[in-house]
C-alpha positions as a printed NumPy array, in Angstrom:
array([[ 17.611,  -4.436,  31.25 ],
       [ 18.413,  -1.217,  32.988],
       [ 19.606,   1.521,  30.558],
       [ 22.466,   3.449,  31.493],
       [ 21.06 ,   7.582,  30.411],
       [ 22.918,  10.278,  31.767],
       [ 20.747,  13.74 ,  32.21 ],
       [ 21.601,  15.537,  29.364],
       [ 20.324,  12.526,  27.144],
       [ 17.118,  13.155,  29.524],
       [ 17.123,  16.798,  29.294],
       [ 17.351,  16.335,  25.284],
       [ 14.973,  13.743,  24.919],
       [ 12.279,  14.972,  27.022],
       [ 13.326,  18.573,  25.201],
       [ 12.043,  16.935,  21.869],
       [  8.713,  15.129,  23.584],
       [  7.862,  18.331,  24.505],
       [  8.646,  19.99 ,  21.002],
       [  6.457,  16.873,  19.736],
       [  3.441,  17.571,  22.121],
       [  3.551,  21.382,  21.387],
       [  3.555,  20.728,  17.741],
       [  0.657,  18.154,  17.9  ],
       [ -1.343,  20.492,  20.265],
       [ -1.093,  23.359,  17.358],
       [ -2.685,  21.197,  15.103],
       [ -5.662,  20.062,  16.679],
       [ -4.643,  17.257,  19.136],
       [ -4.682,  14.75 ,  15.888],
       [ -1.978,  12.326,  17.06 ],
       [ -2.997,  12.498,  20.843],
       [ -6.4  ,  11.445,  19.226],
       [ -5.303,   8.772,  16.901],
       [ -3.09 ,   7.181,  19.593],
       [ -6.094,   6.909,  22.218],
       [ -8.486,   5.649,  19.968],
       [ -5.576,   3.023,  18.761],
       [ -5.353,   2.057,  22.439],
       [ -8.872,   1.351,  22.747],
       [ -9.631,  -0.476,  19.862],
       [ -6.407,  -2.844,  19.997],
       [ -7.098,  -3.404,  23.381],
       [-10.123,  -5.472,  22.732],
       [-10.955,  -9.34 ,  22.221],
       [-10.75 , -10.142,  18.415],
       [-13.991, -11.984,  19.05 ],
       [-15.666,  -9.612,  21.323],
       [-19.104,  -8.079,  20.216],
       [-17.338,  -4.749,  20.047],
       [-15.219,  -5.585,  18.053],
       [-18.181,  -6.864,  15.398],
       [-19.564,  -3.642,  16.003],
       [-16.076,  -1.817,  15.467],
       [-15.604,  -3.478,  12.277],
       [-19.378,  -3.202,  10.634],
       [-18.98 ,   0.485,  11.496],
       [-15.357,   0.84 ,   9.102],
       [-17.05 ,  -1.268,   6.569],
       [-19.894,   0.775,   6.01 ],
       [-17.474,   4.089,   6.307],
       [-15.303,   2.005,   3.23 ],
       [-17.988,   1.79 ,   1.385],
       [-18.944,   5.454,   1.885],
       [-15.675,   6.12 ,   0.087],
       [-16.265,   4.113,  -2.935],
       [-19.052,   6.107,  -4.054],
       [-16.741,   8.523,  -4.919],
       [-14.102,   6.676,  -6.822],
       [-14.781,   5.839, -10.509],
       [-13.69 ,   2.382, -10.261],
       [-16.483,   1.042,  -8.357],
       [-18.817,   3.392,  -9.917],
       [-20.322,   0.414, -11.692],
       [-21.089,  -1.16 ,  -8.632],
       [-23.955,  -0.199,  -6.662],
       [-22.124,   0.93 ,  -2.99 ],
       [-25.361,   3.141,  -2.065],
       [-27.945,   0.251,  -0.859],
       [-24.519,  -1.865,   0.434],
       [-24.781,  -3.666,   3.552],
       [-21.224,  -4.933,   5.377],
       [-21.868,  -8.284,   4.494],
       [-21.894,  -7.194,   0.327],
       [-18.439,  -5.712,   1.535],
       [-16.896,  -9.078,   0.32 ],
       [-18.041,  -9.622,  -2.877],
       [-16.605,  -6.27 ,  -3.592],
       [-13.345,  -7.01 ,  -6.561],
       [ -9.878,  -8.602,  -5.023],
       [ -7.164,  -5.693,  -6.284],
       [ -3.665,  -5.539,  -6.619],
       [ -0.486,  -3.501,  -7.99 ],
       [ -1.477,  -4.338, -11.491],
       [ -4.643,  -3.782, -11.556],
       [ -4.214,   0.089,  -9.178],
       [ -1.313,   0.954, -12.133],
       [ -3.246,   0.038, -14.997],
       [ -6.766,   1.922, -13.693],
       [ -4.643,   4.25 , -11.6  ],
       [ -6.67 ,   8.048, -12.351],
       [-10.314,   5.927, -11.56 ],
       [ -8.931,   4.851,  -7.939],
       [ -8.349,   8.577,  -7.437],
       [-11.759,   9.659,  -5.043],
       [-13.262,  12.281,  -6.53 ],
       [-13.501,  14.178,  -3.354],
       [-10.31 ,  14.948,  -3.621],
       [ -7.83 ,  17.374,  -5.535],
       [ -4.152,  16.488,  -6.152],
       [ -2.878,  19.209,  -3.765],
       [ -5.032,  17.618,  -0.913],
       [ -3.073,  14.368,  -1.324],
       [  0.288,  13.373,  -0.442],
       [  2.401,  11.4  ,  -2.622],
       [  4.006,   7.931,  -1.31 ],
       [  6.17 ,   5.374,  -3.036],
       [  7.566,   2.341,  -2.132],
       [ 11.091,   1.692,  -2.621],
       [ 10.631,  -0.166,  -6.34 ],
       [ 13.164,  -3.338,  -4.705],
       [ 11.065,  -5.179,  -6.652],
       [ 10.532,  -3.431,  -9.965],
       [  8.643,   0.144, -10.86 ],
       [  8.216,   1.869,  -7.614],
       [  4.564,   1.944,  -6.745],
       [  3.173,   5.463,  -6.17 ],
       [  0.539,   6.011,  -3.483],
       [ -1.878,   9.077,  -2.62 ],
       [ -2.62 ,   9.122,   1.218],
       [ -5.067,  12.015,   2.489],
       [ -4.696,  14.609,   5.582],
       [ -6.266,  12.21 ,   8.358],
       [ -4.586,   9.01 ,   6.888],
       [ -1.411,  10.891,   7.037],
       [ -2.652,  11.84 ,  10.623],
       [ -3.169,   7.817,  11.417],
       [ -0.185,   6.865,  10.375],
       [  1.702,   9.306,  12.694],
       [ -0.149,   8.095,  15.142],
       [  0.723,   4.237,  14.24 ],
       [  4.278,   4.599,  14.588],
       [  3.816,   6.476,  17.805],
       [  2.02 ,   4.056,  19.459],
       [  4.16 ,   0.946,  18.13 ],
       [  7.54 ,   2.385,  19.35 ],
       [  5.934,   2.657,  22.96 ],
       [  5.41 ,  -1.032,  22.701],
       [  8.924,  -0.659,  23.56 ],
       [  9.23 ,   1.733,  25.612],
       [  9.835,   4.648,  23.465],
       [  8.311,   8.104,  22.992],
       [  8.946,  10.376,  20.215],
       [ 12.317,  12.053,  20.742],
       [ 13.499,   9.189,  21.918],
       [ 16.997,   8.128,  19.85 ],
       [ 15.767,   6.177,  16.597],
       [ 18.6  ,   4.688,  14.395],
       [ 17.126,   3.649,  10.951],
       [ 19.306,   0.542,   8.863],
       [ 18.682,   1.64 ,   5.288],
       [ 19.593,   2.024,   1.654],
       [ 20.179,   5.884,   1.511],
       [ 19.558,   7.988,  -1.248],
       [ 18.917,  11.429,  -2.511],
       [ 15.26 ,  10.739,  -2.244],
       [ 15.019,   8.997,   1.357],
       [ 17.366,  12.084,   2.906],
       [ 15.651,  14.525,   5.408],
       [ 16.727,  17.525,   6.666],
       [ 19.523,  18.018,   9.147],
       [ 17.043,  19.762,  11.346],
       [ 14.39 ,  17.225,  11.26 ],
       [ 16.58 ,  14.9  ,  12.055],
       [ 17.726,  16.938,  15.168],
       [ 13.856,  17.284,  16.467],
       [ 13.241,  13.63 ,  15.845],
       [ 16.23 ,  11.928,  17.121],
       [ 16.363,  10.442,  13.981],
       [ 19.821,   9.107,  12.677],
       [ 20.243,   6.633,   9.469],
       [ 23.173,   3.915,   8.904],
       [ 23.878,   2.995,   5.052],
       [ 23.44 ,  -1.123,   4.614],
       [ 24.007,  -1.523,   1.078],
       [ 27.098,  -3.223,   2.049],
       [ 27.34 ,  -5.744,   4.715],
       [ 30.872,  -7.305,   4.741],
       [ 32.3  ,  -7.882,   7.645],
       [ 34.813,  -4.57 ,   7.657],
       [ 31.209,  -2.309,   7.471],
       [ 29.338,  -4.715,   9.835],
       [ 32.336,  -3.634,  12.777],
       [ 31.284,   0.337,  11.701],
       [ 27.814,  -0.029,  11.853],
       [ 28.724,  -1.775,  15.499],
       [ 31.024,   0.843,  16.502],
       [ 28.311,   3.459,  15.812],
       [ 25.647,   1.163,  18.099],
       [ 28.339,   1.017,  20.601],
       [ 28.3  ,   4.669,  21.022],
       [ 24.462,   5.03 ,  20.84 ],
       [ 22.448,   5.133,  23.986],
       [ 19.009,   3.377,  24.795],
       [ 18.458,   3.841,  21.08 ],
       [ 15.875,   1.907,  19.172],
       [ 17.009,   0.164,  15.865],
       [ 14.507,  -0.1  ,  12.66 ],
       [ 16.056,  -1.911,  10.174],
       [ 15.138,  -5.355,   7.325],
       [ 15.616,  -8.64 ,   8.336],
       [ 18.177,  -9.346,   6.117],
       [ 20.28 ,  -6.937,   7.554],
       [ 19.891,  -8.172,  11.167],
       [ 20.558, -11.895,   9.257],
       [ 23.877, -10.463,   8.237],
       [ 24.947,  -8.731,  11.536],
       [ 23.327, -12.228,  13.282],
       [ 25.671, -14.418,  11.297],
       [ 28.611, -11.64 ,  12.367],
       [ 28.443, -12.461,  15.651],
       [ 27.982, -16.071,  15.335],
       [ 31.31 , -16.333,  13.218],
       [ 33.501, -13.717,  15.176],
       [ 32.207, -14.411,  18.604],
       [ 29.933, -12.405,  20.662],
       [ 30.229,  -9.423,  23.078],
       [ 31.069,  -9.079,  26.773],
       [ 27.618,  -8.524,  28.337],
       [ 26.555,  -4.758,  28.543],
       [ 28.465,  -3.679,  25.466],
       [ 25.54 ,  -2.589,  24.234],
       [ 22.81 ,   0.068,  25.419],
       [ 19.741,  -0.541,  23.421],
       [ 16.441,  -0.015,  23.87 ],
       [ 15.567,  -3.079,  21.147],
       [ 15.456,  -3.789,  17.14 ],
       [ 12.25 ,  -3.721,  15.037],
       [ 12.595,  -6.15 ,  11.923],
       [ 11.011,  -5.206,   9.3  ],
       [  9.931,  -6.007,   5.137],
       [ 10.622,  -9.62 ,   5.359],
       [ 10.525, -12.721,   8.04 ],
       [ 12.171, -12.744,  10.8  ],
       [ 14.57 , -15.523,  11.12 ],
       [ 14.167, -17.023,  14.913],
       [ 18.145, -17.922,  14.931],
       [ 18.499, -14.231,  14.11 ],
       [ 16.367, -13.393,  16.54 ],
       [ 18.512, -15.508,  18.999],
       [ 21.571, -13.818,  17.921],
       [ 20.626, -10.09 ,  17.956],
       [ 19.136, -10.755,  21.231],
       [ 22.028, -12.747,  22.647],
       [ 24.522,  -9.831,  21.624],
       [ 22.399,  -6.51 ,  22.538],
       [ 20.544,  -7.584,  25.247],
       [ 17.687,  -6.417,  24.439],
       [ 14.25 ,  -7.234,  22.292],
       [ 14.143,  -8.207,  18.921],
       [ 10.667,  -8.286,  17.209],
       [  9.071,  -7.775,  13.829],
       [  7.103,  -5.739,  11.947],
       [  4.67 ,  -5.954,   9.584],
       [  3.966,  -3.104,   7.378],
       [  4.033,  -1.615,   4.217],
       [  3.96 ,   1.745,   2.505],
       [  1.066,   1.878,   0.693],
       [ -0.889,   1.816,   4.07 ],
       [  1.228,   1.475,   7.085],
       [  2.142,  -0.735,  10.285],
       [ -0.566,  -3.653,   9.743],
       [  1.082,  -5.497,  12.362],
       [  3.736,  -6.148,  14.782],
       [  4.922,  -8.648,  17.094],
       [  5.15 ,  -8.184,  21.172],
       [  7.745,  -9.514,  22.889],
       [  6.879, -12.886,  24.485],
       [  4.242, -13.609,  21.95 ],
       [  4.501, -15.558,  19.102],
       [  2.85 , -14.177,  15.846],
       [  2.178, -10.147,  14.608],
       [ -1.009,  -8.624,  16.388],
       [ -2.995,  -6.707,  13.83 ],
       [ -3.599,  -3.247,  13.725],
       [ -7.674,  -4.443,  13.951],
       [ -8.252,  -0.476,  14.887],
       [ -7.081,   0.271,  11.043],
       [ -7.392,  -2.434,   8.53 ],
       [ -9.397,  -5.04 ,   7.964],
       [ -6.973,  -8.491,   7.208],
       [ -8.315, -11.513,   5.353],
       [ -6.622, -14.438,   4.132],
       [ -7.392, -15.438,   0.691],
       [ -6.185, -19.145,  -1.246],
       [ -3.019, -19.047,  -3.175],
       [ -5.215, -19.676,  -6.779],
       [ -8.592, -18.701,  -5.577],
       [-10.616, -15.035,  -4.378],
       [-11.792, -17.776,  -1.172],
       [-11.222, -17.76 ,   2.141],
       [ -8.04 , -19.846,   3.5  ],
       [ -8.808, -21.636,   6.732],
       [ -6.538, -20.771,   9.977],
       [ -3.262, -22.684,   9.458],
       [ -3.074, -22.93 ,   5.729],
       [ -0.532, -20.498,   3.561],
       [ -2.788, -17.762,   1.527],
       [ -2.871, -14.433,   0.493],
       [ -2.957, -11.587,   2.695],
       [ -5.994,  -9.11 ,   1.615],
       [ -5.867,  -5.982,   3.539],
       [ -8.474,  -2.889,   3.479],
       [ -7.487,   0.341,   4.556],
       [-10.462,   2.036,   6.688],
       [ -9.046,   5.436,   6.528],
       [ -7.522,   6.311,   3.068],
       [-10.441,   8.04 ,   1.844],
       [ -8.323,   9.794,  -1.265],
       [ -7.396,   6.538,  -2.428],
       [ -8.791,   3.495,  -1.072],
       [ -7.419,   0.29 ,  -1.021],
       [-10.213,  -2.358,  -0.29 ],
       [ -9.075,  -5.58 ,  -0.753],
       [ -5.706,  -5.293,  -1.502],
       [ -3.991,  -8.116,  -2.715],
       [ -0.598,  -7.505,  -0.776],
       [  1.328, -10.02 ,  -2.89 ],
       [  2.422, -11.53 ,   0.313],
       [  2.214, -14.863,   1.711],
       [  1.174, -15.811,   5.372],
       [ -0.897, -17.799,   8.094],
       [ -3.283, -16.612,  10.298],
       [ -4.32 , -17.466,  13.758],
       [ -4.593, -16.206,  17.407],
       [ -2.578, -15.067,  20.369],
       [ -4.227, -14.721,  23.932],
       [ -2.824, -12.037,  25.803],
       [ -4.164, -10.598,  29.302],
       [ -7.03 , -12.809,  28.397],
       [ -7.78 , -11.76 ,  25.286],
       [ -8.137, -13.29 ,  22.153],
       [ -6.221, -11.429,  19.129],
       [ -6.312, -12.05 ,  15.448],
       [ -2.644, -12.331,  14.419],
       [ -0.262, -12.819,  11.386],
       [  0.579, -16.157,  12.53 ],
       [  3.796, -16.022,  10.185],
       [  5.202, -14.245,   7.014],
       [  5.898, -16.754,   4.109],
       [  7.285, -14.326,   1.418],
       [  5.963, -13.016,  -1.484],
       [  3.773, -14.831,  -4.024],
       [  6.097, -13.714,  -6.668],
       [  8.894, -15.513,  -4.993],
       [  6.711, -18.561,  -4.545],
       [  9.028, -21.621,  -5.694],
       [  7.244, -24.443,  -7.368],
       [  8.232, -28.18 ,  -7.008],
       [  8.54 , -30.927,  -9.767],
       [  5.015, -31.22 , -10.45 ],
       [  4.317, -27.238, -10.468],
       [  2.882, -27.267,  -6.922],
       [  3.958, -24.418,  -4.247],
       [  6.54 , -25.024,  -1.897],
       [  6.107, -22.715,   1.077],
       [  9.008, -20.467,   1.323],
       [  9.539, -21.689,   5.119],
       [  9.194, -25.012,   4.377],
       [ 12.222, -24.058,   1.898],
       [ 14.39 , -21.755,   4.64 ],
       [ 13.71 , -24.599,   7.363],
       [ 15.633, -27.23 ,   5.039],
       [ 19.141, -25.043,   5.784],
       [ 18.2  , -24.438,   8.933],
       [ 20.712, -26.797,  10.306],
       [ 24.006, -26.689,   8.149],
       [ 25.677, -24.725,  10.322],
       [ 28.404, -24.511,   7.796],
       [ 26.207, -22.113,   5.803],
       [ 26.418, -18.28 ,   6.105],
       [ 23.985, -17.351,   3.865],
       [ 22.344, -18.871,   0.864],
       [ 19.94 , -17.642,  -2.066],
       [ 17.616, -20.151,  -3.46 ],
       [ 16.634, -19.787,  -6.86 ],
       [ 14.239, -21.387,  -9.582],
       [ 15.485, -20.794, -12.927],
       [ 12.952, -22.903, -14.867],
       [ 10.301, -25.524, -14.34 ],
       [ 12.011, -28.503, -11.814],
       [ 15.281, -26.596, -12.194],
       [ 16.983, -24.579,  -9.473],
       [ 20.161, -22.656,  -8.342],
       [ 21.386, -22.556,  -4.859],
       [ 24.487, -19.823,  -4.246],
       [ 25.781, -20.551,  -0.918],
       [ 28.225, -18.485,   1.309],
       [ 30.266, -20.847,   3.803],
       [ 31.76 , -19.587,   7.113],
       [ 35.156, -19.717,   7.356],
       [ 37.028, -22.788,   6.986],
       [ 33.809, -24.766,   6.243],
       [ 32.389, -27.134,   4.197],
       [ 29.44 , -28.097,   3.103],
       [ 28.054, -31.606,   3.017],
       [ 25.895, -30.935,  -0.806],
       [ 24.848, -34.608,  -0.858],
       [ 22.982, -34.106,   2.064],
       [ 21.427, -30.681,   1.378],
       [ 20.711, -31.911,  -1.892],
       [ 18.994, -35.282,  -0.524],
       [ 16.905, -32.603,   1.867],
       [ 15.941, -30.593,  -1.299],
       [ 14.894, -33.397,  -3.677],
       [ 12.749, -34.622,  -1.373],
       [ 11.35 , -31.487,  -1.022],
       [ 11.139, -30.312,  -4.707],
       [ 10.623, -34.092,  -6.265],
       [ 13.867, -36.52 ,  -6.965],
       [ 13.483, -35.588, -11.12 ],
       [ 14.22 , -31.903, -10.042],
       [ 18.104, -30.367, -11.016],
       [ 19.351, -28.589,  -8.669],
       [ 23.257, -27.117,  -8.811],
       [ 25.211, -25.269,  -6.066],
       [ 27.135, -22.246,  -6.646],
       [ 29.548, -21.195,  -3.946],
       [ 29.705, -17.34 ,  -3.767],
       [ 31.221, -14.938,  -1.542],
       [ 28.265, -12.243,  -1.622],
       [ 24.874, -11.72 ,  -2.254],
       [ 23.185,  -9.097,  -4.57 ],
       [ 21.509,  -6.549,  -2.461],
       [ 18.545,  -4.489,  -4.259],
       [ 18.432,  -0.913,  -4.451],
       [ 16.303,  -0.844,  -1.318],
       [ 18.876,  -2.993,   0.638],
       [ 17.463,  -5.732,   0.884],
       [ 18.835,  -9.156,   0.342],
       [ 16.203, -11.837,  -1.093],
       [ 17.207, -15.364,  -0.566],
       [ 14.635, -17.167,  -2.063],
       [ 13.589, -15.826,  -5.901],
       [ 12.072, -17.453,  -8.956],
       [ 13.379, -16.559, -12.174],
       [ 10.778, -18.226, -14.715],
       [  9.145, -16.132, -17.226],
       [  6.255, -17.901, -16.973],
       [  5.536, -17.481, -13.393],
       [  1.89 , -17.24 , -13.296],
       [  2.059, -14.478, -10.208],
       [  4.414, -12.48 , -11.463],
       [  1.879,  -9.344, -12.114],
       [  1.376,  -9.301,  -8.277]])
């Protein structure tokens, strides 16, 4: 797609790259560092003997860290080898709140730290310390994953959020960073043609926003029609937080024009991974964390192509370190070749293990196996599966205009699914919830007993 820029856009963009550049320059070159040494790293074969050497290398740097955090001072990091890196304790959010002073490194004081916290969409928000040169890697993440592409920093960024007091920056900042946000805690159709009004007027801008907002714009345009070809002037839309549907893929593509990939990332360390565009499946961030897939029930590994837990370490949070962090999210992994290389990817996203819905006789059911069974009813706008109690579930459902939905059939689909001894009732609704964050969960499971709830 060619992308229609006229030269003050030009003049103010590359005005900002510069500002960007000078900035980075004045503090030691940190970004134009990071972002090199990204470039390398992710450039190489998964497999390669590099690599191996790449990784030993971080391990051994991890477990220079833990010496200095009073969590693992019970276990003996000084004679540690990167193959004892993996009997080292499985952690999660429960276990970091509950010990949280002792995974504080002792290296460093509170006013060396900066404070993080994620967005609480799912209960307490989480609060995360990040040192200087973490801080520094991140930058340089987000740099290098908006060039996938084709953007540079000043380049016009549009952000699809929940905005608050607390997620505000200055006016400023936002001037020197392009940076522009669009409220999405509501998502009828009257606020759907604003938010399209504003991306009508916005030029070779890229869009950040949750899947389930891009779902909802997505279904828009398949109930109202879509756009006359170059309506749009886009530079592309980064998913992000949860799956990426492909038939909202399809859409946003079909009515912008332009790319639509995902992201895989979180705020307690950063952009793990991210999809390119003709690819199938997230490339990791190999240059920054180490990702393992763990069982559902079990601290062992899960084999390529089986659903497990994703385990990340972070090899440069030295002021906190999270080693073996039990993300609380579901996925596959596999590989991708690309230019003849063979990269570890996040094959696909499967949810969260809290969400995990569990059929008649209390086995998982993989969240896509769930999505894929309303995959077809085309009379379906949205829906929201939920499991209210052991073989009992609610579906809400919102219909597209005029429609109407064949529930034997769906039902038939889901029983043989969940087990033909499971009750399931439909609920017709004309909205969703959305959480604080924004975001809109459609699959959640209600039971008290839920033996993952505490991830």
């Amino acid at each position: 797609m060619i992308f229609r820029i006229d030269n003050e856009e030009i003049k103010m963009s590359l005005f900002r790259n510069s500002i960007y550049n000078i900035y980075d320059f004045l503090q030691g070159s940190y970004a134009k560092k990071n972002f090199g040494i990204l470039q390398l790293i992710n450039s190489r074969d998964s497999d390669s003997e590099q690599m191996t050497v790449y990784n030993n290398e971080q391990i051994q740097r991890v477990m220079q860290y833990l010496q200095d955090v009073p969590y693992y001072q019970d276990i003996n990091t000084a004679k540690a080898l990167p193959n004892t890196f993996f009997e080292l304790p499985v952690v999660n959010k429960e276990i970091i709140r509950k010990n949280y002073a002792k995974f504080i490194s002792r290296k460093f004081s509170d006013d060396k730290l900066v404070v993080r916290k994620t967005s609480g969409s799912s209960g307490t928000p989480f609060v995360v310390k990040q040192d200087i040169g973490k801080r520094r890697k991140i930058q340089a993440e987000v740099t290098y994953y908006y060039q996938v592409l084709g953007c540079k920093p000043g380049d016009p960024l549009i952000i699809f959020r929940a905005t608050t007091e607390r997620t505000k920056i200055s006016k400023i900042s936002r001037y020197l960073m392009n940076y522009s946000e669009i409220d999405v805690r509501g998502l009828d159709d009257n606020s759907i043609r604003r938010v399209l009004e504003i991306l009508s007027k916005s030029k070779s801008a890229l869009c950040v926003g949750y899947s389930s907002t891009l779902d909802a714009i997505g279904d828009y345009f398949d109930r109202n029609g879509y756009p006359e070809k170059g309506a749009y002037n886009l530079k592309g839309f980064i998913s992000t937080s949860e799956a990426l549907k492909e038939q909202t893929r399809i859409a946003i593509e079909k009515a912008f024009e332009c790319p639509c990939i995902s992201r895989y990332s979180n705020m307690e360390q950063g952009i793990i991974a991210q999809e390119i565009s003709g690819y199938q499946g997230h490339i990791i961030n190999e240059a920054h964390y180490l990702v393992e897939l763990l069982k559902i029930d079990q601290d062992l590994p899960a084999v390529d192509g089986e659903v497990g837990r994703i385990v990340i370490t972070d090899y440069f949070n030295a002021g906190m370190p999270f080693v073996r962090y039990d993300t609380g999210d579901l996925g596959i992994l596999g590989y991708v070749e690309i230019d003849g290389n063979r990269k570890r990817c996040v094959k696909s996203i499967e949810g969260r293990i809290t969400d995990v819905i569990f059929d008649i006789n209390d086995q998982p059911v993989s969240p896509h196996q769930l999505s894929v069974s309303f995959w077809d009813a085309e009379e379906i706008s949205q829906f929201q599966f939920i499991q209210t109690a052991k073989g009992e579930y609610l579906v809400k459902l919102i219909l597209k205009y005029d429609s109407q939905i064949n529930e034997k059939k769906l039902k038939q689909r889901l029983l043989d699914l969940l087990g033909e001894d499971s009750k399931i009732r439909f609920e017709i609704v004309s909205k969703i919830e959305v959480l604080a964050s924004g975001k809109r969960k459609y699959i959640i499971n209600q039971m008290k007993d839920n033996k993952y709830f505490l991830f």
